[in-house]
N, C-alpha and C positions, 0 to 999 in steps of 0.2 A: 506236412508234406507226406504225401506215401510212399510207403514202403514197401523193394522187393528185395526176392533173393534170386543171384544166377550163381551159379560154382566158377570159380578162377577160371577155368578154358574155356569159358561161356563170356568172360567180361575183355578179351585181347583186344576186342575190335571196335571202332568208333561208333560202328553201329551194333545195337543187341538186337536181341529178339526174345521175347515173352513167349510159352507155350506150354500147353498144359495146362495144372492147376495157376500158377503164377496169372496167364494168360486170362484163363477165365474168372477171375477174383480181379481183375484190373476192368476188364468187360462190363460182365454183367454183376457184380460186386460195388465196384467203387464207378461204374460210368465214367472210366476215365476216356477224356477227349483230348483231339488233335492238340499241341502244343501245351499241353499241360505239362509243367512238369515234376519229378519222382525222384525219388532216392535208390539205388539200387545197391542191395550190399552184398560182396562175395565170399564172407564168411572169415578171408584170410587176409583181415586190415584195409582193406579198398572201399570208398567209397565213392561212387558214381551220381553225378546230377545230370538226370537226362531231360529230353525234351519227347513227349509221345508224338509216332506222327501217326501217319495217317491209318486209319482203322483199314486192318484185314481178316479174313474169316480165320479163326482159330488160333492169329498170334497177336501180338502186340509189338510193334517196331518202336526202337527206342533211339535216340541220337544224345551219342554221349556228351555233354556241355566242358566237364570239368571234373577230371579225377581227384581223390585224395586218400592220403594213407595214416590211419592211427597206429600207431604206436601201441603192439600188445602190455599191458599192467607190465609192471616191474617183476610183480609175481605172480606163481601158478597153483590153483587151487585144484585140488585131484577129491571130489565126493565117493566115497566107495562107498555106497546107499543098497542094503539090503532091500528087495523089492516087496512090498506092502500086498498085502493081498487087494483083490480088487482091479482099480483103475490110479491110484492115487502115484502111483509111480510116475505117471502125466505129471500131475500138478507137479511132483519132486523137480519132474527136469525142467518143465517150464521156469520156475521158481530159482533153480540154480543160474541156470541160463542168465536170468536177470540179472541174480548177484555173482556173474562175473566166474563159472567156474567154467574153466577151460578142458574140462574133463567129466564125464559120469561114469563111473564103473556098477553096471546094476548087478547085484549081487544073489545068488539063491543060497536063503538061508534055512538052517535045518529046522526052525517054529514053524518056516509059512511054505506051503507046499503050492510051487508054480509050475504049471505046464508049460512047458517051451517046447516043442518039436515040430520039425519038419517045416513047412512052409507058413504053416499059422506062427510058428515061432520069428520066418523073416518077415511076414507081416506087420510082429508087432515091433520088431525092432526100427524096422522100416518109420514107422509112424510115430515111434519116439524120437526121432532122428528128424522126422518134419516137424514134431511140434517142438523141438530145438529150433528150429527154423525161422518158424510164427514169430516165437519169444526173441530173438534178434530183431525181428521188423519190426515189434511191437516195443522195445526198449532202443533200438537204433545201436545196439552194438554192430559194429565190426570184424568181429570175433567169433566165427561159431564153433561152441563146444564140440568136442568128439562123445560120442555117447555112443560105448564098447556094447560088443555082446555079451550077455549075460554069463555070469560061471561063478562058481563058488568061493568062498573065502579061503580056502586052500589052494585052488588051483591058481587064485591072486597069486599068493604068497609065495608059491612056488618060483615064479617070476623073478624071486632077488626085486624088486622094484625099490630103488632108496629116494625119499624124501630128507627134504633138509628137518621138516618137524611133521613126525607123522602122531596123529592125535584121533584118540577114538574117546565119544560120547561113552559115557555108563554112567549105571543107576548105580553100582555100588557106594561106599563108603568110602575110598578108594582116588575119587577123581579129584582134582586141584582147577580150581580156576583156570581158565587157560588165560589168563593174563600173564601168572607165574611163570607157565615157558615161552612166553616170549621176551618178556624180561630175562629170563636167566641165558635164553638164546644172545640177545643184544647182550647182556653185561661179556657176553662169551668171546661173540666176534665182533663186538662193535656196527652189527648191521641186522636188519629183521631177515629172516626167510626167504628165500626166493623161491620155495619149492615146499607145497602144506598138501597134505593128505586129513580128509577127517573122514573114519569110519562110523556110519548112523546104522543101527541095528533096525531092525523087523519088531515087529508086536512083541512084547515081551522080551526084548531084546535078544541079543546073540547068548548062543547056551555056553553054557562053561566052557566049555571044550573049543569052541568058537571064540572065545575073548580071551582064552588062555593062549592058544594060538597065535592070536595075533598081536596081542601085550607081546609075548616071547620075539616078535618079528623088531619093535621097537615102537609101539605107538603106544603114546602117552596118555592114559586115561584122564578126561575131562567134568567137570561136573558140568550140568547145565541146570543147573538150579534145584530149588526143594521141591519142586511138581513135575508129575511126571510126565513127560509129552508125548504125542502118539509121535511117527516116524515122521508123517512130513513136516508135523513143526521143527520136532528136533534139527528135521535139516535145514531147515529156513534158519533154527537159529545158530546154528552153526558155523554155518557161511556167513550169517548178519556180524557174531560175534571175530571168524576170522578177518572179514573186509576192513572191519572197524580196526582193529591190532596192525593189521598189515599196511593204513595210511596212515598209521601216528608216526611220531618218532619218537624216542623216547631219551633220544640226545640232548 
């Protein structure tokens, strides 16, 4: 069945309305016809089974059948993802999205030099923020991530922002399984995490100074294995390995 998205003051009323991109991806995309019907999702736990009616120029009229509400995860995954030169920052949020993080913080780190200003900058924020979007219709979550504006790992930090387990990737010598703190989490309080931050570095990772930084703030250096990964795997596996910890139990 297909998939859209309207935002919460968009879904109050029995009947929606498609327009825009949404509109024309239903149109002339999927040919969608009178009484068919769609899924409609508002980002913030709702999910809507509508019925298409009857075709209009440049919107799409929806009648809502039957609402329903999921239940946000138990817990909250916060990515604070250094941004990759390129376009690969795409893939990172798409990818997060999937696996369930309720949060992206994109990050400018001092290896990879990003331009962000002025209006090319809300541009692309803008478009990271729809293909969040896509990645919910396309996985049928409920839930759509917040995906911040870009700023440095200091001016994070400055924030005070406290995680119940805050955990950063490194290539040093240094990282521990991240099984080990969620174990020693549970033996602690008898419950996993409700609240995980994992920091993923830029090419070459974050420079001294940058991972001194933010070890000193309280996040727990991780290994992620004996090969080294470029940024968006590290973050696929990151998320893969928190998802995995965060549905066992270890009672």
């Amino acid at each position: 069945m297909h998939r859209f998205y309207l935002s919460p003051p968009q879904c109050l009323n029995p009947q929606l309305v498609l327009t825009g991109r949404e509109a024309h991806h239903a149109r002339h995309v999927l040919r969608l016809r009178q009484g068919e019907r769609v899924i409609v999702l508002d980002g913030a736990g709702s999910e809507l089974l509508c019925e298409a009616g009857e075709p209009a120029p440049g919107i799409v009229r929806l009648s809502v059948m039957q609402k329903s509400f999921s239940q946000p995860l138990p817990y909250r995954i916060t990515l604070l993802q250094a941004i990759p030169r390129g376009k690969i920052i795409e893939s990172i949020i798409q990818k997060a999205t999937e696996l369930g993080a309720v949060r992206i913080v994109p990050l400018l780190s001092e290896r990879v030099a990003t331009q962000l200003d002025g209006k090319s900058a809300a541009a692309k924020i803008e478009k990271w923020r729809l293909i969040a979007v896509e990645a919910i219709k396309q996985c049928g979550s409920a839930w759509l991530p917040q995906v911040e504006t870009p700023l440095t790992s200091k001016e994070f930090l400055s924030r005070g922002e406290q995680f119940e387990l805050p955990l950063i990737g490194s290539l040093q010598n240094d990282g521990h399984h991240p099984r080990e703190y969620f174990q020693t989490f549970y033996a602690e309080r008898r419950r996993l995490p409700q609240s995980v931050c994992v920091w993923v570095g830029p090419e070459g990772d974050f420079t001294p100074a940058e991972m001194g930084a933010i070890k000193s703030a309280g996040a727990l250096p991780i290994t992620l294995g004996r090969l080294v990964l470029r940024s968006e795997t590290a973050a696929v596996y990151c998320l893969s390995v928190l998802n995995y910890e965060l549905q066992s139990e270890y009672a």
